[in-house]
N, C-alpha and C positions, 0 to 999 in steps of 0.2 A: 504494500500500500504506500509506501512511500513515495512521494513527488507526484503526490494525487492534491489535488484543490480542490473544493468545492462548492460551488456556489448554487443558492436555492430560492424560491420563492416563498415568502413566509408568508401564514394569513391567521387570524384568531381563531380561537377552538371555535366549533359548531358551527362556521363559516358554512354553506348550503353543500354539497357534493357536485353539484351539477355546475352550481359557478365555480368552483376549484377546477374540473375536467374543461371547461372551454375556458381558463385560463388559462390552463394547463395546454390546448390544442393550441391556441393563441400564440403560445410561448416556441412551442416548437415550430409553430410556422415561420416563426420571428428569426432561430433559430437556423433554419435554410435558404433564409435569403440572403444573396449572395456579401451583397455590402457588408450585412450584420457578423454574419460567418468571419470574412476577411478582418475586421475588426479587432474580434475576437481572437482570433488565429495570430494576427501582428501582433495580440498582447502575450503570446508563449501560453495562451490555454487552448486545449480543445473542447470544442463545445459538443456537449452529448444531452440528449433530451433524456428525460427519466419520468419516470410514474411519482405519483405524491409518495405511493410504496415502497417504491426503490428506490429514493432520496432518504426516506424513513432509515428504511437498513443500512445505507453508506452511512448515516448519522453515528449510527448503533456501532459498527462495526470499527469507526473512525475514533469513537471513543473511546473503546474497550483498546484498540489497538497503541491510545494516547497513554492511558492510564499502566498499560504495562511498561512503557514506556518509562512513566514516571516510577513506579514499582522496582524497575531494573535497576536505573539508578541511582536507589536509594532517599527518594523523597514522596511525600504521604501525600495525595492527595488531597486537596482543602475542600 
């Protein structure tokens, strides 16, 4: 997982499901156009669309992977 970044769209608990998902379509359409792509790409990230789901796990994953992190070398998480 290292020299992974990640960037997400945040919204409030209970936010509707249906307006998340065509945020969500919105985003990745945004995503494929060429200009916004190129952008992106000049700034050293690549852009990958993801599910509210699959941002969730990289969350998950990215933490557990930080905190061993902190673990290994000897300091406690706050």
């Amino acid at each position: 997982m290292i020299g992974y970044f990640g960037f997400g769209l945040w919204f409030p608990a209970g936010t509707p499901r249906e307006r998340l998902s065509l945020i969500n379509r919105e985003a990745h359409k945004a995503l494929e156009a060429p200009a916004v792509r190129k952008v992106i790409l000049d700034s050293g990230v690549r852009p990958v669309g993801s599910s509210a789901e699959e941002f969730a796990r990289y969350l998950e994953q990215d933490l557990a992977w930080q905190k061993d992190i902190i673990r290994r070398i000897g300091h406690a998480p706050q």
